[in-house]
N, C-alpha and C positions, 0 to 999 in steps of 0.2 A: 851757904855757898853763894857764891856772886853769881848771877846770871851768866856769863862769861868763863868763867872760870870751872874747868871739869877736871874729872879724879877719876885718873885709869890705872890700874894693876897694871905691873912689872912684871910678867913672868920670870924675869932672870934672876930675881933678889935670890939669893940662900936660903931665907925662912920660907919662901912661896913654894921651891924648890924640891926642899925637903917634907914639906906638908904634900906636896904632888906625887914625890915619889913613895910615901906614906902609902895615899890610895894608890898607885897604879900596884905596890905591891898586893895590897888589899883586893882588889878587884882581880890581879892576876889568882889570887889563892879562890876565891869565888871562882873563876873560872876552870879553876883545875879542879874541882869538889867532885866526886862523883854524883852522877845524876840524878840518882834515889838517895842521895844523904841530902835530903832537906833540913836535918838539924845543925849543920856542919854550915851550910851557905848560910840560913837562918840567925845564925852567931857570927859570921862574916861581915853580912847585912848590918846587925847590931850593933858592931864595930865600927863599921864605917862611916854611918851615917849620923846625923846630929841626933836624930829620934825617929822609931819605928814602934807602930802601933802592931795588935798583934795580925798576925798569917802573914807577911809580907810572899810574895812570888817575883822574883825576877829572869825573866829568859836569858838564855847565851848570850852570850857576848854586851857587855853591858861596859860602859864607860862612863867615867865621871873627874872634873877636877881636881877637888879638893874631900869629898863626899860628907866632911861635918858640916855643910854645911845645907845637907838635904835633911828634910823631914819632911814622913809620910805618917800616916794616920793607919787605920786596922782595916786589914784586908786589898792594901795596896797589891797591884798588878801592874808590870811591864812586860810588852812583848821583846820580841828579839833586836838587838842591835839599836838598842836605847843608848842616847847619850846625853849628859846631861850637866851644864859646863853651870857650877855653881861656887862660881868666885864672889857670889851674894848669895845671899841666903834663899832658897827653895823650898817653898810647904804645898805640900800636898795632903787632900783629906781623905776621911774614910770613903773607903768602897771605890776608888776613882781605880780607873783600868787605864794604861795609856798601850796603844796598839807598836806592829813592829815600825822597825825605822823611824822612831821620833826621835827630835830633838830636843832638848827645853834649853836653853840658853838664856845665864842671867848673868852674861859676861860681856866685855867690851871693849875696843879701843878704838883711840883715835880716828877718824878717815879725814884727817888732813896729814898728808906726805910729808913734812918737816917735822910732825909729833913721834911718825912711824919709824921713820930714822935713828 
């Protein structure tokens, strides 16, 4: 790539679209789990994400892009109200905890006003 020259995701395409609405259904089903069916979210997880190592734990309310595009390692932890915008790819390793209210953000566009447009 040219120094100059940068490459920003299109949320609007169709194909982006339908991979987004992929996981939010995904995460909506996650979110409806009952609370004590850990094996039910645990295969949710598995689903959605590029690769999970084993015991993953995720709190309520949890949000994500496109979610194949996360990998977590054995014994991943998130607290509540995790979001985590992964329009590039996301690895995370074993045993790592991320507390509530984070964000991880591997997404981006523009900040000049004639590209936003």
């Amino acid at each position: 790539m040219r120094d100059k020259e940068k490459i920003f995701y299109e949320r609007s395409t169709d194909e982006l679209r339908m991979k987004s609405i992929r996981a939010q259904k995904l995460t909506q089903d996650f979110k409806n789990c009952p609370i004590e069916d850990s094996n039910s979210k645990e295969a949710i997880i598995k689903e959605l994400f590029g690769s999970v190592g084993f015991s993953p734990s995720i709190e309520h309310n949890f949000h994500c892009d496109l979610g194949y595009n996360l990998h977590v390692g054995d014994h991943f932890y998130t607290g509540f109200n995790c979001t985590i915008l992964d329009m590039a790819e996301v690895r995370v390793g074993d045993n790592c905890m991320i507390g509530p209210n984070v964000g991880l953000y591997a997404a981006g566009h523009s900040i000049e006003p004639k590209d936003r447009n």
